[in-house]
N, C-alpha and C positions, 0 to 999 in steps of 0.2 A: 234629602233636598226636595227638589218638585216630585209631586207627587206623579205616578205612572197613569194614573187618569185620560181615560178617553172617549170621544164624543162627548167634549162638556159643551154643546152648542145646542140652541134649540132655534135656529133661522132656515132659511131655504137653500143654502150654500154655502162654496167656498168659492173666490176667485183669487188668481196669480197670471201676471203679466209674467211671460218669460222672454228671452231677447230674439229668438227664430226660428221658424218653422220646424227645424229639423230638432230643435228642442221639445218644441212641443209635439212633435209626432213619435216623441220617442219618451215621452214624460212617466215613469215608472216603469216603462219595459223591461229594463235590467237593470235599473240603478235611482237611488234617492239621493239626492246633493243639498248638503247642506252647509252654508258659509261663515266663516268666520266673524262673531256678531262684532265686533270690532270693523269690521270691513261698510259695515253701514252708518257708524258716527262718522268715517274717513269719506266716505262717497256723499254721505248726505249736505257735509257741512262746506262742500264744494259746492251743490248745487244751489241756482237761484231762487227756489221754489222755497216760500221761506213754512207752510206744512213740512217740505220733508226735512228740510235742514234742523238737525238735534241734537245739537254740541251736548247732552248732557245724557247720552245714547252710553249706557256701561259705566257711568263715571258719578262718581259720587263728592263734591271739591276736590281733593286732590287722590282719590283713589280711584282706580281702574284695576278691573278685572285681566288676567294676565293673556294675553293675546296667544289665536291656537289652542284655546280651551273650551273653551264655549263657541259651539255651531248652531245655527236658526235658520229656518226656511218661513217666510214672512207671506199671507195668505191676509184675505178682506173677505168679511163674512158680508153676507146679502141678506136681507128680509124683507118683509112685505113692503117697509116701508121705501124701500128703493123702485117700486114698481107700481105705476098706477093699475086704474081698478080693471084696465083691459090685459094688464099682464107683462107690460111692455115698459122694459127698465127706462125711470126718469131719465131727460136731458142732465139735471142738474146733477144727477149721482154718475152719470158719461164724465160731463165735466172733471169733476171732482177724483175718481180712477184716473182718469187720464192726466192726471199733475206731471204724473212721471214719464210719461213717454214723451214730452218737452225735450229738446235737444238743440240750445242757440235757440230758443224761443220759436223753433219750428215744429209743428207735432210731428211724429214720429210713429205711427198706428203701430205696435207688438201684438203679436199672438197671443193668445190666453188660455188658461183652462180651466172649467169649471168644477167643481166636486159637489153632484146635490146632495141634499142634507140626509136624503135615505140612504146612502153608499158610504158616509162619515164614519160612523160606528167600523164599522166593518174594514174600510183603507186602516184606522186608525192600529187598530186591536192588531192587522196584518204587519203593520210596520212596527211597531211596537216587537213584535217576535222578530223581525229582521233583525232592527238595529242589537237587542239582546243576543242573537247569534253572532254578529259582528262584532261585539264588544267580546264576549267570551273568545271567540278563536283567534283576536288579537291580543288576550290577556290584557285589555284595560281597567281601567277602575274607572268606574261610571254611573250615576243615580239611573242611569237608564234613559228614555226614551219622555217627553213632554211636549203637550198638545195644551197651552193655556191661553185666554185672552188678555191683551194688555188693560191692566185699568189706570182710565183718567181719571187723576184730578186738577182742582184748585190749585193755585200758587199757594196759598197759606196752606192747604193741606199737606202738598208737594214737598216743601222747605219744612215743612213740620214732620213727616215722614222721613225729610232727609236728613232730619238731627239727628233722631233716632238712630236710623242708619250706619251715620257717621260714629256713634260710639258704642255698636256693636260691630263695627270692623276693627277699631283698636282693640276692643274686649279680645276678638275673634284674632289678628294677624299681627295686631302690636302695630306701629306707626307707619304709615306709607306715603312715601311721593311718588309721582309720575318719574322723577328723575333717578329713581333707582328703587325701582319696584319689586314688593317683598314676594314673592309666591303664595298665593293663598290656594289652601290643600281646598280639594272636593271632598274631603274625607266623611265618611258616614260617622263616624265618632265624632264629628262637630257642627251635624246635621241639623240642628235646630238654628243656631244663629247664621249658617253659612242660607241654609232656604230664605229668612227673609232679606239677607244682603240679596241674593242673587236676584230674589224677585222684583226686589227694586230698581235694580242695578238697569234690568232684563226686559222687564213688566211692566213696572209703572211710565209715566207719561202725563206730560200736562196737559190739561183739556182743551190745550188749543190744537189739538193733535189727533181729536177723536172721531175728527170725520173718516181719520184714514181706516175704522173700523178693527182694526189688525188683532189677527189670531196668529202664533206662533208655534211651530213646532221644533223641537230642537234636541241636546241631548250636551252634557257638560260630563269634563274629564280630571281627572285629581291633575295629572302632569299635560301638559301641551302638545301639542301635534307638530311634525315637522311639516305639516301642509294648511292651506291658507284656505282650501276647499274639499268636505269630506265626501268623499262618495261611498255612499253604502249597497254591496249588490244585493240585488230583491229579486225575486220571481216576478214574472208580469202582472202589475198589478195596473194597467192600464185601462182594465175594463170598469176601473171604477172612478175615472175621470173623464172627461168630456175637452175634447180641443177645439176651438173657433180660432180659424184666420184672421187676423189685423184687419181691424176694421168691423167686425164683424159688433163689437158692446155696443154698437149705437141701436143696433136691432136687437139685442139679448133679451130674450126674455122669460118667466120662467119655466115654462115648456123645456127649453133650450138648457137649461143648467144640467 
């Protein structure tokens, strides 16, 4: 399926809003959480913000990925171009981050954390052996552990990517609706056509969506989890992230990552 590949980024970071202090003073201390990707078509196509809102999040016309199988932890990469030439993150890239800490059209400042881009390599390649352990001492079956970028496209590219798609998931699971949905295996024996369903499914994204920047990290399972959020335990891998208090991205800069 996805390839195990890590540090495929070449910018100055990573950022993630999380929802409270106490999460982020605790962000890889003892644990890696990653959620249900189904849980962000359901959250986003509530919200008003119409960037996050993406009815087409896992969902291919009438097929969807089978929920509790696939887990993502959703991250914004940063580069030069976010920072003028003093160093000092743009207004318009504040803006733009901050879509999601709206709540009733109030903002909402969240804590954050940053990952600069010399410690990437290194958190990655670390979790990567984590989740690998977690998966063997639970006996699952799993491609393992993935770190990719979403790519945008075009509407005609998008719908033309989603043809395709579309009929190598019949080739791949035979005919699916939403209204009684067929299992489709992770199986490494069907590794070829299940990689590019899922990267579309997972990955792809139309360009009206590209300011969100988004890097993914995740990990997919043949059968479903009876949980909605996975937590994986780690060793303290804290020292290779960076916490800032709510409030704090309107001064970020890259020193600061």
């Amino acid at each position: 399926m996805f390839e195990g590949k890590v540090g495929d980024i070449a910018n100055l970071g990573l950022l993630q809003f999380v929802p409270n202090d106490e999460i982020a003073n605790n962000y890889l201390k003892s644990s890696f959480y990653l959620r249900d990707a189904t849980y962000y078509r359901e959250s986003e196509t509530r919200t008003q913000n119409d960037l996050k809102a993406d009815e087409t999040e896992g969902v291919s016309r009438n097929w969807s990925i089978l929920e509790n199988s696939f887990f993502i932890s959703c991250y914004t990469f940063l580069d030069s171009d976010d920072f003028d030439d003093g160093g000092k993150i743009k207004d318009s890239v504040v803006e733009n981050l901050e879509r999601d800490n709206y709540n009733h059209g109030k903002l909402c400042p969240r804590p954050f954390i940053t990952i600069k881009d010399a410690n990437v390599n290194c958190l990655l390649t670390r979790l990567c052996w984590e989740i690998h352990s977690y998966i063997q001492c639970h006996n699952l079956k799993s491609s393992g552990f993935f770190f990719k970028p979403i790519s945008y496209l075009s509407k005609d590219e998008y719908l033309a990517k989603e043809e395709s798609i579309a009929s190598q998931i019949i080739e791949y699971s035979g005919i699916i609706d939403k209204s009684n949905l067929k299992k489709m295996e992770v199986s490494k024996d069907k590794d070829g056509n299940l990689k590019s369903i899922l990267q579309f499914l997972y990955l792809t994204k139309l360009n009206k969506y590209s300011p969100q920047k988004e890097y993914r990290a995740g990990v997919a399972f043949d059968d479903p989890l009876e949980v909605s959020e996975l937590e994986i335990p780690v060793r303290d891998l804290s020292n290779y992230i960076r916490v800032h208090q709510a409030g704090e991205i309107n001064d970020l800069s890259t020193e600061d990552l």
